[in-house]
N, C-alpha and C positions, 0 to 999 in steps of 0.2 A: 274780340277779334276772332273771326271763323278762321278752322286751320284745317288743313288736311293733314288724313293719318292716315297714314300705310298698314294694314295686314298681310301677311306673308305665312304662310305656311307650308311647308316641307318634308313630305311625307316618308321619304325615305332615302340611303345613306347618298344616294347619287345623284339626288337632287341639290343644286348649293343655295344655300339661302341667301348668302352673298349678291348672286345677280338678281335675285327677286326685289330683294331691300335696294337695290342697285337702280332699279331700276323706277320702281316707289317713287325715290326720293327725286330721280331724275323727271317725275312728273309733277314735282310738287310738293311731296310728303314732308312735312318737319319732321316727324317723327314716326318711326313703324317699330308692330310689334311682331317678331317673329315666332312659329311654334315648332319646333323641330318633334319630327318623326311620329304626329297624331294626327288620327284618321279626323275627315272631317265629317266624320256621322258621329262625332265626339262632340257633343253640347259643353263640355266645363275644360277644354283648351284651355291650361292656364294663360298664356300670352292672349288670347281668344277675351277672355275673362275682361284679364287688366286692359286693353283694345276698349272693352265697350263701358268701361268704367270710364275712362280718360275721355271719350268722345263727348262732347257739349251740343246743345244745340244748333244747329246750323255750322256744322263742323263737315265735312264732307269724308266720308271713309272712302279711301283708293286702296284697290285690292288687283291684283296681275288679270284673275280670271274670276268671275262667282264661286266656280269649285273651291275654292281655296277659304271660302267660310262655310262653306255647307254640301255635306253629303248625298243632298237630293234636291229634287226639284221643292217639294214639300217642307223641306227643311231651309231653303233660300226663300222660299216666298214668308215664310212663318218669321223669317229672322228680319230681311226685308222690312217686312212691314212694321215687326217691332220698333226697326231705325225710324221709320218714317213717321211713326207717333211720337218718339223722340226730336222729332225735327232735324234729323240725320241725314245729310245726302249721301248717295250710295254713286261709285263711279268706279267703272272697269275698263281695263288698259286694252286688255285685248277684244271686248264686247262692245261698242262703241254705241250701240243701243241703249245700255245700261249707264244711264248717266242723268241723274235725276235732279240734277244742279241745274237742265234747261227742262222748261214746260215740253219740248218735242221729248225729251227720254221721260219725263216724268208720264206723260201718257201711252209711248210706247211703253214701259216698265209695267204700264196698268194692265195693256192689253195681253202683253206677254205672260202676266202671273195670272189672269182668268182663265188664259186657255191652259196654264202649266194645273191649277188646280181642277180646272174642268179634266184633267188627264188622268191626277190622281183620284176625283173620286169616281171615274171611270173603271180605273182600274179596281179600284175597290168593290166596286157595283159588281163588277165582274166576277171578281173573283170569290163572291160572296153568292152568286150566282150559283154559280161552277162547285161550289161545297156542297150546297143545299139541295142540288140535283143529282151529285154523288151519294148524300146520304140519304135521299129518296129511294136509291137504287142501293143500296145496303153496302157502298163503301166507305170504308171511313179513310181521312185523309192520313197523312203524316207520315214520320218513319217507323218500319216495322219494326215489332220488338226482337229484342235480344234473346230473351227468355221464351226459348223453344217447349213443349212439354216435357223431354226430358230432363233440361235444363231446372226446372219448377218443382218434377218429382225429385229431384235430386237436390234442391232447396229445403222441400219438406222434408224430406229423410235425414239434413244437416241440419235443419233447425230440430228435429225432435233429438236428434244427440244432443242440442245444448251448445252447438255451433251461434257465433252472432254475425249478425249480417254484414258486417265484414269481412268477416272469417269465409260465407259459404261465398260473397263477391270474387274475393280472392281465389278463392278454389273452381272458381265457374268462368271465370276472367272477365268478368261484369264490371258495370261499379254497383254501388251498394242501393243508387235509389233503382235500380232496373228490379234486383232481389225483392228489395221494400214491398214496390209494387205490387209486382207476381204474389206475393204471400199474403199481402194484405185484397186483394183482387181474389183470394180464396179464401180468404176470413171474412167475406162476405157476401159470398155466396152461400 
């Protein structure tokens, strides 16, 4: 027999998980799993876990919102589709598009994760883009370092005391792989 199960997740103290499972079960759910206070860019949610272990075949997962299993668009489509190899329906309380128990959501659901994936690797393209035209033009991305020149000569002059690179972190208010670096970025030059 196909059952529905409830996911719920709640991410922090003011949310209650109460009315989510509340609300679950008032749609159907025999049973739901809850995750109290993990993010949902968190792949190994224990209640997350145990949720997709218990689900069977032809079992339909009810969930309040998509957010609530997944952190991204990328991360819902990727999970998504896992279900669906499984033979998993997927159905949301408040997306009512999302409902893959009728052929109209199953093909709405299709067209929605092509164009949610055509976004990400848009973005990607992009942004891969936008690196490689920077480093054309002699910038490089990222954040700037810690380690000032004087910050560096004054590493060298603690490391030749026989200072260790926790010792000169501490004393420079670093942490220790910033020092690393710096010293080892002049040990090879």
């Amino acid at each position: 027999m196909n059952s529905i199960i409830g996911y719920a997740r709640v991410s922090t103290r003011d949310q209650d998980p109460a009315a989510q499972e509340a609300e679950l079960r008032a749609a159907g759910a025999t049973r739901v799993f809850v995750d109290h206070g993990e993010s949902s860019k968190v792949r190994d949610r224990p209640q997350w876990l145990a949720c997709l272990d218990y689900l069977r075949e032809g079992d339909t997962l009810l969930v309040r919102r998509l957010d609530r299993i997944a952190g991204s668009e990328k991360m819902a489509i990727e999970t998504i589709n896992e279900l669906q190899e499984r033979k998993i329906n997927i159905k949301s309380l408040t997306e009512p598009d999302i409902d893959t128990t009728t052929p109209m959501g199953k093909a709405l659901f299709g067209i929605v994760a092509v164009f949610a994936q055509l976004r990400v690797d848009t973005i990607s393209e992009n942004t891969k883009r936008g690196l490689d035209h920077a480093r054309a033009q002699g910038r490089v991305g990222g954040r700037p370092t810690v380690m000032t020149a004087q910050r560096i000569e004054e590493a060298v002059r603690m490391r030749k005391d026989g200072k260790t690179i926790a010792e000169i972190a501490k004393v420079l208010g670093v942490g220790n792989s910033s020092v690393s670096r710096a010293l080892s970025a002049l040990s090879a030059t």
